[in-house]
C-alpha positions as CSV (number, residue, x, y, z in Angstrom):
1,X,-7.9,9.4,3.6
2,X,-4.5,7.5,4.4
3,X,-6.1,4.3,4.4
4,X,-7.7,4.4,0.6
5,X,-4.3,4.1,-1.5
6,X,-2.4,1.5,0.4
7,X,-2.5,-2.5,-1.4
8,X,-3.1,-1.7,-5.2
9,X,-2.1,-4.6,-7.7
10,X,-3.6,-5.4,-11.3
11,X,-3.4,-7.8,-13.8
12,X,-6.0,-7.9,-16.6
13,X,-7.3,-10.6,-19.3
14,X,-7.4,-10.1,-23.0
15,X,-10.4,-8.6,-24.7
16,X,-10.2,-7.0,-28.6
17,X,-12.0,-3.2,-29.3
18,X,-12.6,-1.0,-32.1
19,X,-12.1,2.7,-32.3
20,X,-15.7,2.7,-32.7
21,X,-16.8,0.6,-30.2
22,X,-16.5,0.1,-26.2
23,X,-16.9,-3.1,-24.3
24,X,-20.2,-3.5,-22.2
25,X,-19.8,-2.7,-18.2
26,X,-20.7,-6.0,-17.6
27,X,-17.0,-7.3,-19.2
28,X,-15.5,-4.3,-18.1
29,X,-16.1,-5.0,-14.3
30,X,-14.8,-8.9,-14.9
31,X,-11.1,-7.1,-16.2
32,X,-11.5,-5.1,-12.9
33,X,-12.0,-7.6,-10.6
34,X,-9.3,-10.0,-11.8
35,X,-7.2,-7.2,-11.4
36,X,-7.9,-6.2,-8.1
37,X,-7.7,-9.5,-7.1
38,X,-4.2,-10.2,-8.0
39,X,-1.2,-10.0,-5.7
40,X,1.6,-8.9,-7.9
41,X,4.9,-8.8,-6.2
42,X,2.9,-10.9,-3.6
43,X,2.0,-13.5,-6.2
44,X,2.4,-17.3,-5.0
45,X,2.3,-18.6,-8.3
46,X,4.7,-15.9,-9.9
47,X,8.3,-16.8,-10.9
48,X,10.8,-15.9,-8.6
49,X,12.2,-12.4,-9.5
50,X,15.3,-9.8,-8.2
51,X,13.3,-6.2,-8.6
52,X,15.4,-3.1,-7.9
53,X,13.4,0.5,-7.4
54,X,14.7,4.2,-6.8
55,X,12.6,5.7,-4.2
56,X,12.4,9.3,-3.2
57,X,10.4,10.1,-0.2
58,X,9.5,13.7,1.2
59,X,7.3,14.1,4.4
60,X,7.0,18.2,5.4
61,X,10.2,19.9,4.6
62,X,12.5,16.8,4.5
63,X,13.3,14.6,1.5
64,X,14.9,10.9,1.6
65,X,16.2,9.2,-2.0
66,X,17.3,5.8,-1.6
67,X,16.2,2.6,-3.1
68,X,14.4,-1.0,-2.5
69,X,15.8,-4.2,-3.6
70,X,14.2,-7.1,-3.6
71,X,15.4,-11.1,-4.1
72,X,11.5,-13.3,-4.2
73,X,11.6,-17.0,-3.9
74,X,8.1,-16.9,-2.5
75,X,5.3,-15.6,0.0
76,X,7.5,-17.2,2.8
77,X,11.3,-16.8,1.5
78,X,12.8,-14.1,0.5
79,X,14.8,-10.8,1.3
80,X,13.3,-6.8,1.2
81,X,16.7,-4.0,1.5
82,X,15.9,-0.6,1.8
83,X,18.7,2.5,1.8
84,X,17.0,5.7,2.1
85,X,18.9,8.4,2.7
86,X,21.0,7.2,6.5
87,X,18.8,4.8,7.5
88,X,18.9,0.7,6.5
89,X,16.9,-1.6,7.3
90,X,16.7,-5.8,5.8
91,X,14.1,-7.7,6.1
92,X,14.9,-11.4,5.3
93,X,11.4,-13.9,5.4
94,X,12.0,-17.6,6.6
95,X,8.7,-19.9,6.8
96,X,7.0,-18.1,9.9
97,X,9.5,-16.1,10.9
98,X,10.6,-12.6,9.9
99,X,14.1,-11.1,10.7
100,X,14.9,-7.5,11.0
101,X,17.8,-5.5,11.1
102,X,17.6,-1.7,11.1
103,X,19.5,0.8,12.7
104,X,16.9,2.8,13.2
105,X,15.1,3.0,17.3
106,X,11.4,2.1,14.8
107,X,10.5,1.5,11.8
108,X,11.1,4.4,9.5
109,X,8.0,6.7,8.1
110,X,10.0,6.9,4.9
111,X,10.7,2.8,4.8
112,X,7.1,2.1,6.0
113,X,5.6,4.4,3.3
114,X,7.9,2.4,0.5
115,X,6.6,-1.3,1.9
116,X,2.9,-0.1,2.0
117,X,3.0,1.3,-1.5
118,X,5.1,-2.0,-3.0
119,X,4.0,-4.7,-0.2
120,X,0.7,-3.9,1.1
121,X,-0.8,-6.7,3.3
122,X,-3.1,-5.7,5.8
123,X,-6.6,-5.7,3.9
124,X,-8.3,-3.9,6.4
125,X,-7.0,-0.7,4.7
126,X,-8.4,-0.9,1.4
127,X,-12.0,0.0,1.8
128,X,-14.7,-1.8,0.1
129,X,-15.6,1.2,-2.0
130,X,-12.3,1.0,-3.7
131,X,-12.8,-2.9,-3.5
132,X,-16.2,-2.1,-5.8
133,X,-15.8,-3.4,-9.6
134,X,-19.1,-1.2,-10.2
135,X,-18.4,0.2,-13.3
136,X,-19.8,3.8,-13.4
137,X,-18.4,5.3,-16.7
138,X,-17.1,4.0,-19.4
139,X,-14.7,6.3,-22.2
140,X,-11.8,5.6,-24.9
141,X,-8.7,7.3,-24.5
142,X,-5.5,7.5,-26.7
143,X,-2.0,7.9,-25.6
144,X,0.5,8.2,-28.1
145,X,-0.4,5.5,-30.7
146,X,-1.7,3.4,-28.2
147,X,-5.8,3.1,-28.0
148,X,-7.0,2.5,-24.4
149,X,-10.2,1.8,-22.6
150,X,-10.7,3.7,-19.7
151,X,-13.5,3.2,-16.6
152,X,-14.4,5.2,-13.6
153,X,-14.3,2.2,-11.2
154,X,-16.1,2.0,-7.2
155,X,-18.5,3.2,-5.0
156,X,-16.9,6.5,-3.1
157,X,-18.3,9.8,-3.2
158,X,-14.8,11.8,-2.6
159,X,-12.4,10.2,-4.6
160,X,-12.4,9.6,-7.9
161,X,-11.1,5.9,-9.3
162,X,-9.6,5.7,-12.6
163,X,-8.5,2.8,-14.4
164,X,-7.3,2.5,-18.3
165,X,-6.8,-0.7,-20.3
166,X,-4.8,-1.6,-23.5
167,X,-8.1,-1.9,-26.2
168,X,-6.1,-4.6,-27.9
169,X,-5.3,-6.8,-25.3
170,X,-7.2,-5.7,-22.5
171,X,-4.3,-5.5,-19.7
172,X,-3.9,-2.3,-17.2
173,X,-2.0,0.7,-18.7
174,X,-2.7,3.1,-15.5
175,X,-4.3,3.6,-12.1
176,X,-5.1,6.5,-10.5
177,X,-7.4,7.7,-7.5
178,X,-7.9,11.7,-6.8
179,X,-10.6,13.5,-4.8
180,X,-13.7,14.2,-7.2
181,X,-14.0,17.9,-7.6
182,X,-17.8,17.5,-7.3
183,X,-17.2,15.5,-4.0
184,X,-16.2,16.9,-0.2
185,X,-12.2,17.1,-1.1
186,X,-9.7,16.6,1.1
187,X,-8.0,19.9,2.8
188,X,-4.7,18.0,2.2
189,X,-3.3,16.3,-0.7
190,X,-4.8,13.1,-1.9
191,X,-3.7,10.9,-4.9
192,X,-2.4,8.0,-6.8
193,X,-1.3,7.7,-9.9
194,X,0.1,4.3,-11.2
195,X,1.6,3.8,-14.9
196,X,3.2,2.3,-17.7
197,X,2.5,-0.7,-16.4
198,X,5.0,-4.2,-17.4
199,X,4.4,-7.7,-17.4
200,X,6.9,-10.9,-15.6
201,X,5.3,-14.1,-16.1
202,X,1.7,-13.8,-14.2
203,X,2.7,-10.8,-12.3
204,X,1.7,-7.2,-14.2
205,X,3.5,-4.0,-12.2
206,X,3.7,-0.4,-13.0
207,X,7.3,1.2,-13.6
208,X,6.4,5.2,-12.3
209,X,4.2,5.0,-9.1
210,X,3.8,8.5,-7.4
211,X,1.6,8.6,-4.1
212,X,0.1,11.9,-2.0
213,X,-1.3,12.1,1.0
214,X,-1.5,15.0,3.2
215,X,2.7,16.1,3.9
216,X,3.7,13.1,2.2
217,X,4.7,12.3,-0.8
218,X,6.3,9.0,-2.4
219,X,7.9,8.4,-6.2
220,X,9.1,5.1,-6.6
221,X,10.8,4.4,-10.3
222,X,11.4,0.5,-11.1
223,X,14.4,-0.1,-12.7
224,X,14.9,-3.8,-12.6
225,X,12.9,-6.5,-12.5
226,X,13.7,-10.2,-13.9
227,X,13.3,-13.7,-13.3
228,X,15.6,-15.4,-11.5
229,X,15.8,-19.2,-12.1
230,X,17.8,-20.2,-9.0
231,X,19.4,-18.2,-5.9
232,X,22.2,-19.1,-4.5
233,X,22.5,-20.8,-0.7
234,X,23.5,-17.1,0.9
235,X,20.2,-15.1,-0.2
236,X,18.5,-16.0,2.4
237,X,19.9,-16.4,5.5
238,X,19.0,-15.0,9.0
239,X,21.0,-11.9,9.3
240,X,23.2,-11.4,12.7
241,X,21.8,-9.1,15.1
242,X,18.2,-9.5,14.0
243,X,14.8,-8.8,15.8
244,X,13.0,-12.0,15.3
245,X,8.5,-11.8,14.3
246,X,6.2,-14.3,14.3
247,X,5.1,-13.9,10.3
248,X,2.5,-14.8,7.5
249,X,2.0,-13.5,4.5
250,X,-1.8,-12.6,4.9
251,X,-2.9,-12.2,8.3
252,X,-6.5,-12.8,9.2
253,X,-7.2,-9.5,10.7
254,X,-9.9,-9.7,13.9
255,X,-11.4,-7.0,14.8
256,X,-13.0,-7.1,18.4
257,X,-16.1,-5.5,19.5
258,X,-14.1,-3.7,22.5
259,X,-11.2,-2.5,19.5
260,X,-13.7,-1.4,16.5
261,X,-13.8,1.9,18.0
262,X,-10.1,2.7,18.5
263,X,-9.4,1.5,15.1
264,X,-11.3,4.5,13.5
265,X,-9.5,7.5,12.7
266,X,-11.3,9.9,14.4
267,X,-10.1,13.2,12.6
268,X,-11.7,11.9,9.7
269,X,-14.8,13.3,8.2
270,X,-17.2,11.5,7.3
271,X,-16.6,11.9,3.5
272,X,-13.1,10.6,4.3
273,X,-11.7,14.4,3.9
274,X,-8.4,15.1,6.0
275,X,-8.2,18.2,7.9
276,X,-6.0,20.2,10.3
277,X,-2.3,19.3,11.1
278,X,-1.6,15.9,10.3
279,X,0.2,13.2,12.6
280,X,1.8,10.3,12.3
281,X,2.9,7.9,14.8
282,X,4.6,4.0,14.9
283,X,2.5,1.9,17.2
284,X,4.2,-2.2,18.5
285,X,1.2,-4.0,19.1
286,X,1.3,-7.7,21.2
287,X,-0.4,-10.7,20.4
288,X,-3.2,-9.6,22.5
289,X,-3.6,-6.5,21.1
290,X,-2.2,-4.5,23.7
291,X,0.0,-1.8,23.0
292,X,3.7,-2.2,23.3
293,X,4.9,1.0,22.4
294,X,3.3,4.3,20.6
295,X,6.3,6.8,19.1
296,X,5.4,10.4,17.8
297,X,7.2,10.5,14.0
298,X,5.8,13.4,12.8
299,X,3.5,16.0,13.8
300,X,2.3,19.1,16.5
301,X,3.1,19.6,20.0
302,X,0.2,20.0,21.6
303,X,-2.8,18.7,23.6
304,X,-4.8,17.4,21.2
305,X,-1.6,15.0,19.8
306,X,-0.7,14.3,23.2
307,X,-4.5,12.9,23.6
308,X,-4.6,10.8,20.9
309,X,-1.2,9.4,21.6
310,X,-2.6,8.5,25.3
311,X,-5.7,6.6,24.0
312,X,-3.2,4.8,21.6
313,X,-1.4,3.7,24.1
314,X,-4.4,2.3,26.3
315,X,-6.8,1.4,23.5
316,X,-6.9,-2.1,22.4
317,X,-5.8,-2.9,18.2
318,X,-6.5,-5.6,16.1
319,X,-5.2,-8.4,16.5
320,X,-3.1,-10.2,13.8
321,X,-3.5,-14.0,13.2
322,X,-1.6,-16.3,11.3
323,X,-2.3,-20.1,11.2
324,X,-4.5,-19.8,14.0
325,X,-1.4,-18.2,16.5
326,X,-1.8,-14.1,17.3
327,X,1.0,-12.5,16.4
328,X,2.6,-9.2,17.7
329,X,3.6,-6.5,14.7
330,X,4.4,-3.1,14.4
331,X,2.4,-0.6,11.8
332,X,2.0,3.1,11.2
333,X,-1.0,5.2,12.9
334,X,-2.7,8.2,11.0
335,X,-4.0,11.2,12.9
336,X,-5.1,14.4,10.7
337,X,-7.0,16.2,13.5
338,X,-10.1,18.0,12.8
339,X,-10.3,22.0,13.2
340,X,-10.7,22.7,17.3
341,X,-9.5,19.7,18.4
C-alpha cells in the first residue's frame, strides 16, 4: 500500500546486551516508540544542519538522478532545492508562509516522492499498525563485527516490519518493511529498506534509503550532513517569482464525515495488496476542501482512470489546519485499480 512507507524517522536510547542474552519486549517496545516518535530532519530541538543527498528516481520506464539540498534553521525557516533530471523546484519556509518556485505546470512525481521519503508530514498516512510498538519477535543478528538486536515490530498482517539495534548502545542500525510471504502480498512491488544509520546532535538518519512501490522506485544516498552554527542573511529569502502557501509544519488533519469516504483508496484490498495498473495523480486542494485542480501524472487511458479522476475532482478532501486557519495544499493521489474495474 502507498500510504504505509511514507514519514519514517528513528532515534533510539542506550541499552547494553550479551551475545547470550536479549532484552525483554517490554524494553524493546520503549526503544521503538522513542524512535518512532522522533522527527529527525523535522526535529525542533535539533541543531541547524546543511544536508546534501543524491537521488535517483524511476517511475515505469523513465529514470530521473538529481539531488536534494537542504539549509535547516528550524521547523519554520529554512530552504529545500531539488534538481532532478530538468526539472527544479525551491522551496524556501518563512514563519507561515511557504514560497515555491518550480518550473514545472505541478508538482513533480519524482520531487514529491523525494519530500515524502525525507520530509514526510501528513500523519494520516502512516497507519496505526506501523504506528504499533507491539513487539512480536525478538532475534540477535550480526553484521560484520557489529552485534545487533533485531525486532519484528506492529500489528499488520501483509507486511512485514523490521527493525535492528546496536546491542551496545541500543540506537537504530536499519529499517525495513516488505510484504510477509505468509501474508496476502501485494501484486506490485512493496518495500523499505533504511540503513547505516548516523547521528547529528539529537537527530539519528540513515545514509542508503531505497523505497518500492508498485512502478516506482526511489534511492536516495546522503552525502553531507553537518551543523551549521550560523547562516548567513541570503539563505533565506523569498525567492522572485514565487507561488506563495499558507504553511505549518504539522497540520492538524480533519477528516469530515461527508470526506472519510473519498479519502479511501478504493483499489485497495482489504489486506492493503495493490493490484491492476497503477495511477497517480497531483490533486490542489482549497481551504475548504474542495478540489482546485486533479492532473493525470502517470497511468492508463481508460474509463476506469477517467472515473476516478471525475470523483476526485467532485469529492470533498481533508482539510489541512494550521493554528486554527484551513489552509489550501497540493499532494499526490494513489490509484492501483482492482482487476475489472
Amino acid at each position: 500500500m502507498f500510504s504505509l512507507l511514507l514519514g519514517l524517522g528513528l532515534v533510539l536510547f542506550t541499552v547494553p546486551l550479551s551475545a547470550q542474552s536479549l532484552p525483554n519486549k517490554k524494553e524493546v517496545s520503549q526503544w521503538v516508540r522513542k524512535a518512532l516518535d522522533a522527527n529527525i530532519l523535522q526535529d525542533s530541538e535539533g541543531s541547524p544542519y546543511h544536508f546534501v543527498a543524491t537521488i535517483r528516481y524511476t517511475l515505469g520506464e523513465k529514470s530521473f538522478a538529481g539531488k536534494c539540498e537542504v539549509l535547516w534553521a528550524a521547523p519554520d525557516r529554512h530552504r529545500v532545492e531539488f534538481r532532478l533530471g530538468d526539472t527544479r523546484e525551491t522551496d524556501v519556509v518563512l514563519g507561515d508562509k511557504r514560497y515555491v518556485v518550480r518550473n514545472t505546470a505541478t508538482m513533480t512525481l519524482a520531487m514529491w516522492a523525494a519530500s515524502s521519503l525525507l520530509f514526510p508530514q501528513n500523519p494520516v498516512v502512516i497507519p496505526a499498525q506501523l504506528r504499533s510498538d507491539s513487539i512480536h519477535k525478538l532475534f540477535p543478528s550480526d553484521e560484520g563485527s557489529a552485534h545487533q538486536t533485531c525486532a519484528i515490530v506492529g500489528d499488520h498482517t501483509s507486511l512485514i516490519h523490521e527493525m535492528c539495534f546496536d546491542a551496545a548502545t541500543s540506537e537504530i542500525t536499519s529499517r525495513q518493511v516488505h510484504p510477509n510471504p505468509h501474508g496476502a502480498l501485494p501484486k506490485e512491488p512493496l518495500s523499505l529498506d533504511l540503513t547505516e544509520y548516523v547521528s547529528l546532535g539529537k537527530m539519528r538518519f540513515p545514509k542508503h534509503l531505497v523505497r518500492r512501490v508498485g512502478p516506482e522506485l526511489i534511492c536516495v544516498d546522503l552525502e553531507k550532513w553537518e551543523a551549521v552554527p550560523t547562516f548567513g542573511a541570503d539563505a533565506f529569502v523569498q525567492p522572485a517569482n514565487a507561488t506563495e502557501w499558507d504553511w505549518c509544519s504539522k497540520p492538524e488533519i480533519r477528516l469530515e464525515a461527508a470526506t472519510q469516504s473519498s479519502l479511501l483508496v478504493p483499489s485497495l484490498t482489504a489486506t492493503g495488496a495493490l493490484e491492476g495498473p497503477y495511477l497517480l495523480a497531483y490533486k490542489m486542494v482549497g481551504q475548504d476542501g474542495t478540489t482546485k485542480q486533479v492532473v493525470e501524472l502517470f497511468g492508463p487511458q481508460n474509463d476506469a482512470a477517467k472515473d476516478f479522476l471525475s470523483r476526485q475532482r467532485r469529492q470533498r478532501s481533508a482539510l489541512h489546519v494550521c493554528g486554527g486557519k484551513t489552509v489550501a495544499y497540493e499532494t499526490i493521489v494513489p490509484f492501483g485499480m482492482l482487476p475489472g474495474r
